[in-house]
C-alpha positions in Angstrom: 0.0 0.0 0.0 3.0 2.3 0.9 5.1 1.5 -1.9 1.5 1.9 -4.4 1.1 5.4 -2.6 4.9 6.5 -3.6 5.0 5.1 -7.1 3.3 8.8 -8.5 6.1 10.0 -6.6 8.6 8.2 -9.1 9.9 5.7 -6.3 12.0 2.7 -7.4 13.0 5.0 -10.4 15.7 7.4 -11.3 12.8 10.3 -11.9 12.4 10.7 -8.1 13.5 14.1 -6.9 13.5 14.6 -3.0 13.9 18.4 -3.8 10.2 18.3 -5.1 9.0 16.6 -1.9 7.4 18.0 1.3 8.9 16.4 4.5 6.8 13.8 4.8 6.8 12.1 1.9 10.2 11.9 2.1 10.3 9.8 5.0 7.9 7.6 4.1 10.5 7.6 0.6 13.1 6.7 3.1 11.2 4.0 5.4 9.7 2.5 2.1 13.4 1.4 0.6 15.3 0.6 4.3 12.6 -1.5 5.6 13.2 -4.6 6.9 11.7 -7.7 7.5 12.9 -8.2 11.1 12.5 -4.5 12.3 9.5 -2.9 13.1 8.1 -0.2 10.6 7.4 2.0 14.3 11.1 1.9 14.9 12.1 2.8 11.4 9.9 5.4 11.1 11.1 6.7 14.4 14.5 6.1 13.7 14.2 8.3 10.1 12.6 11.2 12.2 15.5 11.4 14.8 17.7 11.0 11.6 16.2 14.0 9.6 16.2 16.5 12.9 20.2 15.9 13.0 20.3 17.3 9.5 21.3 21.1 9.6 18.9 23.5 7.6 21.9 25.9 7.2 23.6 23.7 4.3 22.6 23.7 1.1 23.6 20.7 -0.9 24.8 18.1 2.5 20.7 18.1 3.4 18.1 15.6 4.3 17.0 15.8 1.0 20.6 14.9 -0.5 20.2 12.0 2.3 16.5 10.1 0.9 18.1 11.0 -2.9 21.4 8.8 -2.2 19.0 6.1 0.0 16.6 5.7 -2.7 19.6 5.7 -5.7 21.8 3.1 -3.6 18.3 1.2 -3.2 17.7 1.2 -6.6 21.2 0.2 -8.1 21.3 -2.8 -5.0 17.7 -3.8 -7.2 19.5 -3.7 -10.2 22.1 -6.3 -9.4 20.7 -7.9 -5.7 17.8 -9.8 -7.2 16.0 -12.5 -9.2 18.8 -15.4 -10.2 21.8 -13.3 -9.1 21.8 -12.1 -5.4 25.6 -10.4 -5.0 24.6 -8.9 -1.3 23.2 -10.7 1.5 20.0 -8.9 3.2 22.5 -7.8 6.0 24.6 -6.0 4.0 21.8 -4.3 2.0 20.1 -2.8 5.3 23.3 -1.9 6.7 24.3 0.0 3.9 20.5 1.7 3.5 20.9 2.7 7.3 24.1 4.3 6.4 23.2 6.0 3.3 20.4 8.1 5.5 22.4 8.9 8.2 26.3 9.4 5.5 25.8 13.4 6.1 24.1 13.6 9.3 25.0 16.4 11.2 27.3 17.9 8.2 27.9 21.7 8.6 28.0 22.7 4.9 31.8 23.0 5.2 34.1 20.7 3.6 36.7 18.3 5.3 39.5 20.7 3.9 38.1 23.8 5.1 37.6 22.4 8.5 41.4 21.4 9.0 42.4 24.4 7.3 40.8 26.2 10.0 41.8 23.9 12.9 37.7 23.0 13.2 37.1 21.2 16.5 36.1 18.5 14.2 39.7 18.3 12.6 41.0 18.5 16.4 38.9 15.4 17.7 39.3 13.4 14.3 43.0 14.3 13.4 42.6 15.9 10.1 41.4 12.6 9.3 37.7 12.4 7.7 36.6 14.4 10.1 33.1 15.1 8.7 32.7 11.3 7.4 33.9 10.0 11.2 31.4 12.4 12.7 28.7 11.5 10.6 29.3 7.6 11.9 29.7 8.1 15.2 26.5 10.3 15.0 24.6 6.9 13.8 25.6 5.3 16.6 24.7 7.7 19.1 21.1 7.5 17.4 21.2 4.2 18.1 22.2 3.6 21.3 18.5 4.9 22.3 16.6 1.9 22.3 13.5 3.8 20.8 15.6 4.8 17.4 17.8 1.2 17.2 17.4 -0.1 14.2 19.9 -2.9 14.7 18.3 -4.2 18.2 16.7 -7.1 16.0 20.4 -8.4 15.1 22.2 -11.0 17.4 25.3 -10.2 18.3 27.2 -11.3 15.4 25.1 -9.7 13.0 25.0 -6.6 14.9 28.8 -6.3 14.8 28.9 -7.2 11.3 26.5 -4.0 10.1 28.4 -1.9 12.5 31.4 -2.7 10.2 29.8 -2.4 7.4 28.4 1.5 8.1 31.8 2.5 9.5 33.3 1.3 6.1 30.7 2.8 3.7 30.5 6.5 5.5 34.2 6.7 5.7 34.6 5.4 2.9 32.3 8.3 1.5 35.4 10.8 1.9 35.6 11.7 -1.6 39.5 11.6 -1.5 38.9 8.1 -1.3 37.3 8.0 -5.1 40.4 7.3 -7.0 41.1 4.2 -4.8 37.1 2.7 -5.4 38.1 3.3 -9.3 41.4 1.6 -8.9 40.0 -1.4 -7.1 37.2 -1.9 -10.1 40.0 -1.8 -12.5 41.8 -4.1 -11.0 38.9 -6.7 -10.5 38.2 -6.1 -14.3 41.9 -6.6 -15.5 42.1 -9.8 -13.6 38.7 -11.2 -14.1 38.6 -10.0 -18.0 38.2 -13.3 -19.4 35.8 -14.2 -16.7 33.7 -10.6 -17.3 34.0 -10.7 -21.6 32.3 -14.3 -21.3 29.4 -13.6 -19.1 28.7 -10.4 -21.5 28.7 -12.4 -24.3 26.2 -15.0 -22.6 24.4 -11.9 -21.2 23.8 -10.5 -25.2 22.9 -13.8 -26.0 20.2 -14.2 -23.4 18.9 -10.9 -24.3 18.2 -11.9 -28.3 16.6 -14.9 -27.0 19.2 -17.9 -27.0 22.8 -18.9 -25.3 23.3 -20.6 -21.8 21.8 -19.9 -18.1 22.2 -16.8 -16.5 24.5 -15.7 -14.7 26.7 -18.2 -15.3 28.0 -20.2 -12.0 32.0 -18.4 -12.3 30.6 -15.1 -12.1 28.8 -15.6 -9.5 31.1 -17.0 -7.4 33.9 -14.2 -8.5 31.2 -11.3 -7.5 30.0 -13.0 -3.8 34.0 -13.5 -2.6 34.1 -12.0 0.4 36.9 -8.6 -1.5 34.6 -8.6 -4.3 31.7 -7.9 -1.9 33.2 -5.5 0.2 34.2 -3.4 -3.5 30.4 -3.2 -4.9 29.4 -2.2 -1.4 32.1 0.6 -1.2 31.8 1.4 -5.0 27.6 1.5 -5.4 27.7 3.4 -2.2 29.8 6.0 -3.4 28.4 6.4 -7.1 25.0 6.9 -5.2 26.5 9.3 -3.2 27.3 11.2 -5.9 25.5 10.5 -8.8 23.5 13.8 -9.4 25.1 13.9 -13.0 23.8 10.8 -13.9 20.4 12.1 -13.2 17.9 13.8 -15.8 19.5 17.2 -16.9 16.7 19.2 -14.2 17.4 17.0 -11.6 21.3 17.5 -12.2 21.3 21.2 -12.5 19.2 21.9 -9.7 21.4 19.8 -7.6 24.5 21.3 -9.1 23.2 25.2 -8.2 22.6 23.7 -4.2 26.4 22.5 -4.5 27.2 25.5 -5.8 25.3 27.5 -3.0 26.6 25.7 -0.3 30.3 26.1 -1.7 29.3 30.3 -2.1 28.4 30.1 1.7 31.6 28.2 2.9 34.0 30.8 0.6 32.1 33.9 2.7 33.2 32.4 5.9 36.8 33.1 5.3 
């Protein structure tokens, strides 16, 4: 009923555009492509509203709204390539990474990780000069969390629980976008050495398409995508692309993004 109620909305689709959406829809957008089986929709929707309130209203571009958009892009890339006959991610790792994606920029200032060490920010005191908006935005998630009415992980056994903490740490820092050049090197490097591997499933994936050639995906691929490094790239890589795939968008969509970047980067430059 939710999900038939969002769908005018453009949800599940690339046309959705959070900054078109009055706050309520947008966390329905947001409860509707996190949800889980094992956690209670009262919990997630409390958990989204907690989430959304740590957002600042002074930046421009690092919003709630920037927040659903990369949610509801990761969800629909994970769709793309986490269902039917091939299932790369296990549920786990799709619901830890949805949880992160909402909460990637909580708390973010409108200022950039440069300016803040420039400026000897308490941020870049407490973190370092290391991340410090990408490690404040995680330990933020976990401070949510820890209250028992907002913990979205309180479903998970131990185990499980430590395993989606690891996996949130690693996608919000890994969110730091001086970290892009290494997610493009490690896709490289996964194509040059599975290139055989990658050129055969195509071929069997063109073939299937006209109507003819072998099962899909073939067994190799499979395994090659669900070993335990290969995992740990798509996670990191899809994460990032949704984090900032504005340009990939329809042209409206991309240029109204682009003129909040733009804003918020106008704001930061009057500070100095």
């Amino acid at each position: 009923e939710r999900w038939e109620r969002l769908q005018e909305f453009g949800i599940g689709t690339w046309a959705l555009n959070p900054l078109d959406l009055e706050a309520p829809v947008l966390a329905e957008v947001t409860v509707a492509t996190i949800l889980h089986s094992e956690v209670s929709d009262e919990t997630l929707r409390k958990f989204v509203d907690e989430v959304a309130t740590r957002y600042h209203s002074g930046a421009h571009y690092h919003t709630w709204r920037h927040a659903v958009d990369v949610t509801h892009t990761l969800w629909v890339m994970i769709q793309s390539f986490n269902s039917g006959t091939l299932t790369i991610l296990s549920r786990l790792e799709e619901f830890a990474l949805l949880v992160s994606a909402a909460c990637h920029d909580v708390g973010h200032p409108g200022l950039s990780n440069d300016f803040l060490v420039q400026t000897s920010h308490e941020l870049a005191i407490r973190y370092n000069d290391t991340s410090p908006l990408e490690n404040m935005h995680c330990a933020t998630l976990f401070e949510i969390v820890k209250n028992p009415a907002f913990d979205v992980f309180s479903v998970l056994d131990g185990g499980r629980r430590k395993e989606a903490r690891a996996i949130c740490i690693e996608a919000i820092l890994g969110s730091d976008n001086v970290r892009h050049v290494e997610h493009v090197k490690a896709l490289l490097t996964f194509g040059e050495m599975k290139s055989e591997l990658l050129e055969a499933s195509k071929a069997l994936a063109d073939a299937e398409e006209e109507g003819g050639g072998g099962a899909w995906p073939p067994r190799e691929l499979v395994e090659a995508l669900c070993e335990t490094e290969a995992r740990q790239m798509i996670r990191n890589a899809t994460f990032h692309l949704a984090d900032i795939s504005n340009p990939v968008k329809a042209f409206p969509i991309c240029k109204a993004w682009a003129l909040h970047v733009l804003e918020e980067f106008f704001a930061q430059g009057d500070r100095l």
